[in-house]
C-alpha positions in Angstrom: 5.9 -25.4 8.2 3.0 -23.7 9.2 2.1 -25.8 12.3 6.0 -24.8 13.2 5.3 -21.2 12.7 2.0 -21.3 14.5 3.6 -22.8 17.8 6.6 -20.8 17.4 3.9 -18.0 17.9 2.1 -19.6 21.0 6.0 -19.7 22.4 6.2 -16.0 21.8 2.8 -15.8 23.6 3.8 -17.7 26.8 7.0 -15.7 26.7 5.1 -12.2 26.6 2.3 -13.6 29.5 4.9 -15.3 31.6 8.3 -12.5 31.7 9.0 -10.5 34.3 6.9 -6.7 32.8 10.1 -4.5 33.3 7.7 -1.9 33.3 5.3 -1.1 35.4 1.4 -1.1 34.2 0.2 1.9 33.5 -0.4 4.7 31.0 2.9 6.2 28.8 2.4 9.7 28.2 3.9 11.0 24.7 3.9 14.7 23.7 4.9 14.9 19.9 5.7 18.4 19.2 5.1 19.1 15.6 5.9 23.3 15.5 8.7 22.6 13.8 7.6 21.3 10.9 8.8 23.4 8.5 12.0 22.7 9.8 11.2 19.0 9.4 11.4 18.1 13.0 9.2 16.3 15.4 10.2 16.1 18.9 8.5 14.0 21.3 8.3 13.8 25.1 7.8 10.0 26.7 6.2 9.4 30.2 6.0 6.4 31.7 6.2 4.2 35.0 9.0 2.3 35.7 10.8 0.1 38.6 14.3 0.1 39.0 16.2 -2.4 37.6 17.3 -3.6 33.6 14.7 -1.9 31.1 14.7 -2.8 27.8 12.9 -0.8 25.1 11.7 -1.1 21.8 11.4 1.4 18.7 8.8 0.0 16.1 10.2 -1.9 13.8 8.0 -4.3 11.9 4.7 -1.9 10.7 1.9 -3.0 9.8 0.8 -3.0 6.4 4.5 -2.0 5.1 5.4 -6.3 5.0 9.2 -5.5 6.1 11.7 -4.2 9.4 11.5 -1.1 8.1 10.7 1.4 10.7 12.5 4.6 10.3 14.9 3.8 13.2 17.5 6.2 11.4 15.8 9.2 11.8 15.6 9.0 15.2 18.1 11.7 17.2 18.2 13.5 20.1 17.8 10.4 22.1 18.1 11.3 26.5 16.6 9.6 29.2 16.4 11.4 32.6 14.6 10.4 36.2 14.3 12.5 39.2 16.9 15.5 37.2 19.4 13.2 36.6 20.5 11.6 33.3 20.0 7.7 32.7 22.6 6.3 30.1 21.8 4.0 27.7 23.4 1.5 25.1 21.6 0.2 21.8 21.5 -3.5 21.3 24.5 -5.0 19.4 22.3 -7.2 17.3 18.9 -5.2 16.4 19.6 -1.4 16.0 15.9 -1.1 17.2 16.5 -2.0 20.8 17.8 0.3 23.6 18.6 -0.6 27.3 19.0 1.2 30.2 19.2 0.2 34.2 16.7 2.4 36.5 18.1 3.2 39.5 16.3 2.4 42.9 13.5 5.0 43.9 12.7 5.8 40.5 9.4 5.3 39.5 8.8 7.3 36.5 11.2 7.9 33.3 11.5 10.4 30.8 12.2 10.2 27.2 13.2 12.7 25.0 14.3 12.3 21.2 13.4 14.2 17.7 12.2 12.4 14.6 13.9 14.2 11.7 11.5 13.9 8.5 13.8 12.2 5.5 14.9 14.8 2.7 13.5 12.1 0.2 12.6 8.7 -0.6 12.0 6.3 1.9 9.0 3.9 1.8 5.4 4.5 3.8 6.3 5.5 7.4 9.8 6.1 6.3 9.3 8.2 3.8 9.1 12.0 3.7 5.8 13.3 5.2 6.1 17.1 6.0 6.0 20.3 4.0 5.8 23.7 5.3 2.2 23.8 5.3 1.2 19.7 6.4 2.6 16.8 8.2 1.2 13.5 8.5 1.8 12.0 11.9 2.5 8.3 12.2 2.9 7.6 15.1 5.4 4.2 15.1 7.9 7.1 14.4 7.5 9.2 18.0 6.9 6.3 20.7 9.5 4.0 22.4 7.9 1.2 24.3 8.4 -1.8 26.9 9.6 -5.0 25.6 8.2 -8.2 26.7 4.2 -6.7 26.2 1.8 -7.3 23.8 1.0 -4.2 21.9 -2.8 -4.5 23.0 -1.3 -4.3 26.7 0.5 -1.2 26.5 -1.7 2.3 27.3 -0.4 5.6 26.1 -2.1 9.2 26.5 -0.9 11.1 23.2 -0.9 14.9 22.8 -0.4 16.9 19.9 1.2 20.3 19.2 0.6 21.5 15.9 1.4 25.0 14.4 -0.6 28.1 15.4 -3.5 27.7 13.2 -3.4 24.2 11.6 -6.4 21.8 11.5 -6.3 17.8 11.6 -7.7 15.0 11.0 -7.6 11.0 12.6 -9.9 8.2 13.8 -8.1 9.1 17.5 -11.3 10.9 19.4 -10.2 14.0 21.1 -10.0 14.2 25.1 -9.7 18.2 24.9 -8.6 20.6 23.2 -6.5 24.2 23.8 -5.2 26.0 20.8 -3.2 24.0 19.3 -2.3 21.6 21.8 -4.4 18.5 21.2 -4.9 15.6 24.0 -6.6 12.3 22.8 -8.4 10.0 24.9 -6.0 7.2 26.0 -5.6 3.7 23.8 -3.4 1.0 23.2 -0.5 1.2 22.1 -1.7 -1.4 18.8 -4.5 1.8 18.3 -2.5 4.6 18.5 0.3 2.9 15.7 -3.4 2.5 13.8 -4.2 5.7 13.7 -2.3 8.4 12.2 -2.9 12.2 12.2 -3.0 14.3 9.3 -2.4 18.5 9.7 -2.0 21.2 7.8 -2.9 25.0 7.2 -4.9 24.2 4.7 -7.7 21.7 5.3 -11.2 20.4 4.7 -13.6 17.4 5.8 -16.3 16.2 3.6 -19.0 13.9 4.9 -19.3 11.0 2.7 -21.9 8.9 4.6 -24.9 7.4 1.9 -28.4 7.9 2.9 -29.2 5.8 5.8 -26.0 4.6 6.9 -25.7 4.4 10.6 -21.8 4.4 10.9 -20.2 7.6 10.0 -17.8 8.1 7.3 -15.9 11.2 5.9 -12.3 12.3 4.0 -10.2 14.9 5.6 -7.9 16.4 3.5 -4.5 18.8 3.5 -3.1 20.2 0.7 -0.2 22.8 0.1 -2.6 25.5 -1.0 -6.4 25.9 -0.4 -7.2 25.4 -4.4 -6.1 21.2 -4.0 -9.1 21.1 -1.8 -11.7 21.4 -4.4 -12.8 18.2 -5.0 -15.7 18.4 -7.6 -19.4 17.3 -6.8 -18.8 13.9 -9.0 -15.8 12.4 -7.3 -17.6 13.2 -4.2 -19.9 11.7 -5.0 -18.1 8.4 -6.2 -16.4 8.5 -3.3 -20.0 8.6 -1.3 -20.7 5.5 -3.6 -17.3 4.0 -2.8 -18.7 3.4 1.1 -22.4 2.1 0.0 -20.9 -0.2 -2.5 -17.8 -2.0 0.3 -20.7 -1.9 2.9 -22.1 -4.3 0.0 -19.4 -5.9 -1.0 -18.5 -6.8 2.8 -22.0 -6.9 4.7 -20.2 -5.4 8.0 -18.1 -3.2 8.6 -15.4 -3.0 11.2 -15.2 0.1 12.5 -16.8 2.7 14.8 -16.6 5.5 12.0 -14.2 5.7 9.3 -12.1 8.4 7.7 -10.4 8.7 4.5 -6.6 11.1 5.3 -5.8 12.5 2.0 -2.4 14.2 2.0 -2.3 16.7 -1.5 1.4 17.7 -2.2 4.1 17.1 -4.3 6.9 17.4 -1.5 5.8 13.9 0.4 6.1 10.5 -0.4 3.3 8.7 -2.7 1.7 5.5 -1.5 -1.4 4.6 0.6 -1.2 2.9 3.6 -4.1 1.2 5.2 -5.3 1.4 8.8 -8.8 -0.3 10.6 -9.9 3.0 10.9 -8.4 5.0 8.4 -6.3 5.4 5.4 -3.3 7.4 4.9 -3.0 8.4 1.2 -0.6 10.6 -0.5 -1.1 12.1 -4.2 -0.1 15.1 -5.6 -1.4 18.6 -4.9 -3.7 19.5 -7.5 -4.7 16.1 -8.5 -8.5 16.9 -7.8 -8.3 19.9 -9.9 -7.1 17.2 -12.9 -10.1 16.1 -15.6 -8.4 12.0 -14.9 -9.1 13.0 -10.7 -11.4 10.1 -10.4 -9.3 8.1 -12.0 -6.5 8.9 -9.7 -8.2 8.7 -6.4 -9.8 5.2 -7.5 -6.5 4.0 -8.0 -5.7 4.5 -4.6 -8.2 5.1 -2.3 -10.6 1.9 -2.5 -7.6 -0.2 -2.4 -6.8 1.1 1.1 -10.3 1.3 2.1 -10.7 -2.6 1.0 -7.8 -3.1 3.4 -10.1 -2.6 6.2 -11.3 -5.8 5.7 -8.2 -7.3 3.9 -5.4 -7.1 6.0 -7.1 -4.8 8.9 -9.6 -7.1 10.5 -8.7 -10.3 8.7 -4.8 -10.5 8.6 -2.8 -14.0 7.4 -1.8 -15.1 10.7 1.7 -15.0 9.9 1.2 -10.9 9.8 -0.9 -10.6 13.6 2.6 -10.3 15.7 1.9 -9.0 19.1 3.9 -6.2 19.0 6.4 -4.6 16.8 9.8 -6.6 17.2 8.3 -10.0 16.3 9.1 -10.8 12.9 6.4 -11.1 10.2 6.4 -14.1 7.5 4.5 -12.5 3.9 3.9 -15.8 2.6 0.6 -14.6 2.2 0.7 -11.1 0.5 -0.8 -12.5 -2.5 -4.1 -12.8 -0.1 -3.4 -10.0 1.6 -3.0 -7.4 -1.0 -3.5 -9.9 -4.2 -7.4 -9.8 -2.9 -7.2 -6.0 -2.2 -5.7 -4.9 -5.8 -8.7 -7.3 -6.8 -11.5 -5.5 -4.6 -10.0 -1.7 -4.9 -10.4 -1.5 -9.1 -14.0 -3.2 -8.5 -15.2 -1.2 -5.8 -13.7 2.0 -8.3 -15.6 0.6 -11.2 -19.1 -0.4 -8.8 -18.5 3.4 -7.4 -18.4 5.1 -10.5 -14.9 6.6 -10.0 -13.7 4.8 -12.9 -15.6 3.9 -16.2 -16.1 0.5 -17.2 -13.6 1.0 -20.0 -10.9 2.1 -17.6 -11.5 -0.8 -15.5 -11.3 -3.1 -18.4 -7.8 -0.8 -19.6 -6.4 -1.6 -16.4 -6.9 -5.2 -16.3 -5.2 -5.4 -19.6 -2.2 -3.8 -18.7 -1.8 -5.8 -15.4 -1.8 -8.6 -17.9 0.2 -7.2 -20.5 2.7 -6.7 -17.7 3.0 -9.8 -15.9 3.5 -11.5 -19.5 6.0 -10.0 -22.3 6.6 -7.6 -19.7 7.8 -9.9 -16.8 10.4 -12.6 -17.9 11.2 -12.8 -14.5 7.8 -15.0 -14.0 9.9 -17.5 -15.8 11.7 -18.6 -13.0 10.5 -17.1 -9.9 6.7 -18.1 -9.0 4.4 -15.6 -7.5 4.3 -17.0 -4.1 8.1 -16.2 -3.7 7.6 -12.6 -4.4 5.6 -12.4 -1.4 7.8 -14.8 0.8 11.1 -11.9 -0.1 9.2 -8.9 0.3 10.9 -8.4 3.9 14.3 -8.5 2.5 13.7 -5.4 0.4 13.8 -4.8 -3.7 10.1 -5.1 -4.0 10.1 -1.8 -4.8 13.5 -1.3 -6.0 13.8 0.5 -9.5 15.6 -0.7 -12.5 15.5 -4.9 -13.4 12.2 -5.1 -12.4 11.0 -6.9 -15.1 13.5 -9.6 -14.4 13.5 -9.6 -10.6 10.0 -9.3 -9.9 9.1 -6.8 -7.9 6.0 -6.8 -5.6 3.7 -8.8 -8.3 1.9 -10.2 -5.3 -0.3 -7.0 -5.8 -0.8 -7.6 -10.1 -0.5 -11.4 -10.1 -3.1 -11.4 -7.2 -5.6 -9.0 -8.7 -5.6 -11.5 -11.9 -5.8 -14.7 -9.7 -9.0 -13.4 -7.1 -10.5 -12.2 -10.7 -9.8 -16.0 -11.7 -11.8 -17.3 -8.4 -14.5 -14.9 -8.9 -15.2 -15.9 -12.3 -15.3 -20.1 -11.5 -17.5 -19.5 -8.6 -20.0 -18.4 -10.8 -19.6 -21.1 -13.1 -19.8 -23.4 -10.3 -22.5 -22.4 -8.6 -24.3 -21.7 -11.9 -24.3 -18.1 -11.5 -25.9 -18.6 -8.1 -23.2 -17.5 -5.8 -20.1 -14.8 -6.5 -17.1 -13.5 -5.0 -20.1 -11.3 -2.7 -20.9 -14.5 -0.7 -17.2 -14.7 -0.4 -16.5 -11.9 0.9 -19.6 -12.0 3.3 -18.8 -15.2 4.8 -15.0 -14.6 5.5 -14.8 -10.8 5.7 -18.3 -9.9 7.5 -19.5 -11.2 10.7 -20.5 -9.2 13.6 -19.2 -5.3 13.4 -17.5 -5.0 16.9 -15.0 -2.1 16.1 -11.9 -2.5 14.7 -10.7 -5.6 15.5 -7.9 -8.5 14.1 -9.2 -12.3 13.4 -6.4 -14.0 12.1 -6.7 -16.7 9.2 -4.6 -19.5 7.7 -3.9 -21.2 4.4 -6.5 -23.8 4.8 -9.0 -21.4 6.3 -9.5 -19.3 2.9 -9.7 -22.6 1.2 -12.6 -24.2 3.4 -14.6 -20.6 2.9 -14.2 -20.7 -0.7 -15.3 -24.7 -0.6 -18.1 -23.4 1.4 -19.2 -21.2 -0.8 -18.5 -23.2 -4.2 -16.8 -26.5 -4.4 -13.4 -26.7 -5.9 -10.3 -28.0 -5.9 -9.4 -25.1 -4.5 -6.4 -25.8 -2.8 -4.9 -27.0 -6.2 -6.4 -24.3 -8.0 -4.3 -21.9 -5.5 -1.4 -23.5 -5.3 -0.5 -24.3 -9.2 -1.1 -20.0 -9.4 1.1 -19.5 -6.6 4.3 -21.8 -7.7 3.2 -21.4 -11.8 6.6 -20.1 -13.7 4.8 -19.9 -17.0 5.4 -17.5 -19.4 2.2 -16.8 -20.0 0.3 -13.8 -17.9 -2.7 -15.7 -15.7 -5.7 -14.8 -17.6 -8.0 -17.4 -16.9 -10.5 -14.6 -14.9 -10.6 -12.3 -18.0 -11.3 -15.3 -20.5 -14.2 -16.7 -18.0 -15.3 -13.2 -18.0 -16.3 -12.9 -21.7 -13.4 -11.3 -22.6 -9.7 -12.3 -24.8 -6.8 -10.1 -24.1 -4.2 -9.2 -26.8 -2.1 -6.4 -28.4 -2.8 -3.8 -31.2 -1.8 -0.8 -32.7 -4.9 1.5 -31.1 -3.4 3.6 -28.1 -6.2 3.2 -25.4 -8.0 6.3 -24.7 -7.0 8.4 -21.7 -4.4 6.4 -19.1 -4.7 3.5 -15.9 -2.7 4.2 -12.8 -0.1 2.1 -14.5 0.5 5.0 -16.8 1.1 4.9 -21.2 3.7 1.6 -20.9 2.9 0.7 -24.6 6.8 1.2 -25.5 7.6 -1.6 -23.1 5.7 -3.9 -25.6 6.9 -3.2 -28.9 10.9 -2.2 -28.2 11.1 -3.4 -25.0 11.6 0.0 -23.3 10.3 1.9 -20.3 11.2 5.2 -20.1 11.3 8.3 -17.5 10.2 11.4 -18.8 14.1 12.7 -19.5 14.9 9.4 -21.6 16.6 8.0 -18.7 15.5 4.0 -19.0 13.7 2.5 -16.5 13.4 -0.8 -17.2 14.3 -2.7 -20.5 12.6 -6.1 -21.0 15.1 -8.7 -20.6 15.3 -10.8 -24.2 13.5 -7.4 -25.7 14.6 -5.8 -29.2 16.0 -2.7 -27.2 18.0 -5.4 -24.4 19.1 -7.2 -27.8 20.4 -4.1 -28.9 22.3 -3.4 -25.5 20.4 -0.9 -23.6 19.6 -1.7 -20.0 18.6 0.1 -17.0 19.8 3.1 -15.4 21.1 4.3 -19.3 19.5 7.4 -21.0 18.8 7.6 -24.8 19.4 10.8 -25.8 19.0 10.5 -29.4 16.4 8.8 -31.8 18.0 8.2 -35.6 20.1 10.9 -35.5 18.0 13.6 -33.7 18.2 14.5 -30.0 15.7 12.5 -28.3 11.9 13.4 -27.6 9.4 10.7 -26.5 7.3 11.9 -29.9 10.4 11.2 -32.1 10.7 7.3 -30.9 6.9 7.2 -31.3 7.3 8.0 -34.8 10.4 5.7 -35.0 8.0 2.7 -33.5 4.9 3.3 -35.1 7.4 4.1 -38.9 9.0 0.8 -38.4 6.5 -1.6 -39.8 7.3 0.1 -42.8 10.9 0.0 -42.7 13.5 -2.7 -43.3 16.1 -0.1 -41.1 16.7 -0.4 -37.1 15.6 2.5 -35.1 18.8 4.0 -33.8 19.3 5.2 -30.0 22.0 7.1 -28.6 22.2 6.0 -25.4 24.8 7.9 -22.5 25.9 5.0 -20.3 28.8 5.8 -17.6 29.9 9.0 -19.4 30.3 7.6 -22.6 28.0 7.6 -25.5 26.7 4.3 -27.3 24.8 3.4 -30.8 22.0 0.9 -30.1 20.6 -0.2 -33.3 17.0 -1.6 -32.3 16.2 -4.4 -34.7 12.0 -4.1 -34.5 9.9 -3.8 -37.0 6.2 -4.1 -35.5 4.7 -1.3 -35.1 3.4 0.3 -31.8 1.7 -2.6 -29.8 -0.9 -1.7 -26.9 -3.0 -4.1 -24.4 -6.7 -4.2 -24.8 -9.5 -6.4 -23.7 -11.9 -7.2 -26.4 -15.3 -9.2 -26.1 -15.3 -12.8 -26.8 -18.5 -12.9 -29.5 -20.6 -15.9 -28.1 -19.2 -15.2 -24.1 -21.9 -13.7 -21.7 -19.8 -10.6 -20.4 -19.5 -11.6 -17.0 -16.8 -9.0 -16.3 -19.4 -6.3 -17.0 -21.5 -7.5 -14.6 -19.1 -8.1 -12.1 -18.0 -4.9 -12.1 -21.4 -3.2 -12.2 -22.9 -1.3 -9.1 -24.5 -3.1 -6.9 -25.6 -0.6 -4.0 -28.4 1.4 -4.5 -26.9 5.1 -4.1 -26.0 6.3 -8.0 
């Protein structure tokens, strides 16, 4: 299959080399005016060369780093072609929604474009997803550009300007050509460049530079909030985050970029995620998050993770994810490399960094196990691998059934699995080698700028051999089709350490948040009682209480999350069910929870005898703390 899939790309490659270029070559011009943002509309300007005859065009649809056809084609309006003052008609392709096609009539030699991109109202996921407040936007810029069909991205040449608000201040890895007001013009790239590098504005704004000591390549976090407070981000996560680029450069041994910059959007009006870029990352939390005593908690949660995609994903991509453009569809067979290594490397590089504690790096690791056991049934019958393999036909992020469905456990099962490799190349190699060399030898090399190099399969496997030999191909592929039960925690029991449940909340909270209810009844509930999740074959799903229900009473009381903590934590002592009054379709319901053991947490604890190999894993290894 993947011989098919790797000439079935050399076809598409002949195809894009050998068609007829409808479009002339030469530079697109797009103007994306951004003064509306508070109105939550974009309007952009296209320019480009043309020769008469058919023209096809494209609106992004497969992004990178967002593993599905997602573009946000339906928040695209406005939509008028017009040469030499006249108006061109167009009709959208009957079978992809993403296409558009127009004939150019003879003399014309330029075409104008013209459309607004409306910012969604909510939800939505990564570039589809709400990015504007009154005071920010975040530009990406697969949402404002149309382009030829039949040319590889890398081809394509566009000269972007920018119109932001009267006032406003931005940041992106684009360099700046000039500069009037607030009209912005960046020096001409490719259109694969300009998709890589989004923009972040806002009236409120600040850079810090967070280059170590005698680092040659530049690095830096520019952030907006929605009020000048959220910028204060306190000497110590500074300085983690300073850490953060010593200890990849470490991790790595190159690094692929001419400077790098970390966008940090601070609101709680957009969208949530990170999403990685060669150059950049654009990360969303909320607004005062840095003013919060757990802020380097939060921002190592997310911002190593999408730095580590530089290297994981950025410059070395599974070559079933390096499409040439934007309508070739992706195959995410390999997610569990391409983000099951990252959500490996991001919680190290957090823990080597000093943004998180070694406790807090040991807390997370036991609730990615605790979850991917007791709390994912759904591991009984569908393997790892295919959670990647689905990702493109949506749910992975889907709310409610999770536990039964899988979600996108490509990202937890992957962490666990990489933490697995890690540990048995140092037991091969007799503590000689570790998941360092790895990452030298397949993720460094020569630092040329940001760049793709494309990998296989069999290509991780012969690095890993290289490095320590394994069956490794065996070792990978039993993880990847495994429908055990059982969480994967070979890595944390070669690491000196055993995993298992108790009574002792942990102290503070991981990025996955206080789930502990999810292991004793079964439950996972929203903040208003509204469920979640409820574990499939759990006391609470025994008792009849599934998703998208509320409980809105705990033994005879109206419900507070304290009250069914009591209720847990009471039950060890009681013979009684805990009773939940659940509203389900308008009508009220009696669930009488038959569980009688106690609250039940996930902890690592050292194995007496076991060198702590995780402790040393995770220690710093760059000389800047």
């Amino acid at each position: 299959m993947r011989l098919a899939a790797r000439a079935a790309c050399c076809v598409v490659g002949m195809i894009f080399l050998g068609a007829g270029v409808q479009a002339q070559m030469g530079t697109i011009a797009v103007r994306v005016d951004a003064t509306q943002t508070p109105q939550k509309m974009i309007r952009t300007k296209e320019i480009m060369p043309v020769k008469a005859g058919p023209l096809t065009l494209y609106y992004p649809k497969w992004i990178p780093g967002e593993h599905g056809p997602d573009g946000p084609i339906n928040n695209v309006t406005g939509l008028k072609f017009t040469a030499n003052g006249s108006t061109i008609p167009w009709t959208r392709d009957l079978l992809d929604v993403f296409t558009f096609h127009l004939d150019v009539p003879a003399g014309v030699t330029q075409l104008e474009a013209n459309f607004d991109y409306l910012e969604p109202s909510g939800g939505g996921f990564a570039s589809s997803a709400l990015s504007a407040t009154d005071k920010l936007i975040v530009i990406e810029w697969n949402q404002n550009v149309l382009y030829p069909a039949r040319r590889p991205a890398t081809e394509i040449q566009f000269h972007p300007t920018l119109v932001l608000p009267e006032g406003w201040k931005f940041g992106t890895p684009q360099h700046v050509e000039k500069q009037s007001g607030n009209e912005v013009t960046f020096v001409p790239l490719s259109l694969e460049r300009l998709v890589d590098s989004p923009v972040i504005a806002g009236q409120y704004y600040r850079a810090i530079d967070l280059t170590p000591p005698g680092e040659p390549v530049h690095h830096e976090i520019d952030m907006v909030a929605d009020s000048e407070e959220a910028l204060n981000m306190s000497p110590a996560v500074q300085k983690g985050m300073t850490n953060l680029v010593a200890e990849a450069g470490k991790l790595f041994g190159a690094r692929h970029y001419r400077e790098y910059k970390f966008l940090l959007t601070l609101s709680d009006h957009v969208a949530h995620f990170g999403l990685e870029h060669n150059e950049c990352n654009d990360s969303r939390l909320p607004e005062r998050i840095l003013l919060e005593p757990n802020a380097g908690l939060a921002v190592g949660g997310l911002l190593p993770h999408e730095y580590a995609h530089s290297w994981s994903g950025k410059f070395r991509r599974p070559a079933d994810l390096a499409t040439p453009e934007y309508q070739t569809p992706m195959r995410d067979d390999m997610l569990w490399d391409y983000e099951g290594f990252t959500e490996f490397a991001g919680p190290l590089l957090a823990a080597r960094s000093g943004l998180w504690t070694p406790e807090d790096y040991r807390n997370n690791l036991a609730n990615v196990a605790a979850s991917l056991g007791v709390g994912r049934p759904g591991r009984t019958w569908r393997p790892l691998l295919d959670t990647a393999v689905a990702v493109s036909g949506g749910g992975a992020f889907s709310p409610g059934w999770v536990n039964w469905r899988r979600g996108a456990d490509y990202y937890d099962e992957g962490d666990l699995m990489w933490l697995e490799v890690a540990t048995i190349i140092h037991q091969q190699t007799q503590g000689q080698k570790s998941i360092d060399d790895f990452c030298h030898a397949f993720y460094g090399g020569p630092s040329n700028g940001a760049e793709i190099k494309p990998y296989t399969f069999e290509e991780v496997v012969r690095s890993l051999n290289a490095i320590a030999p394994y069956d490794w191909a065996k070792f990978l592929n039993e993880r990847l089709t495994s429908t055990s039960a059982n969480p994967p925690l070979g890595g944390i029991e070669n690491g000196g350490w055993k995993f298992e449940f108790n009574d002792q909340a942990p102290k503070g909270e991981t990025r996955h948040g206080n789930v502990g209810d999810a292991y004793s009844i079964g439950l996972q509930l929203r903040g208003d009682g509204t469920v979640g999740d409820a574990i499939v074959g759990g006391p609470a799903f025994q008792a009849g209480i599934t998703s998208g229900m509320k409980v809105v009473g705990v033994n005879g009381r109206i419900y507070d999350h304290d009250l069914l903590e009591d209720a847990i934590a009471h039950s060890k002592q009681s013979g009684d069910p805990i009773e939940l009054l659940v509203v389900i379709d308008s009508y009220y319901k009696l669930c009488k929870v038959d569980y009688h053991g106690g609250p039940r947490f996930p902890h690592l604890l050292r194995e007496e005898g076991k060198p702590d190999y995780l402790g040393e894993l995770a220690g710093a290894h760059a000389a800047t703390h």
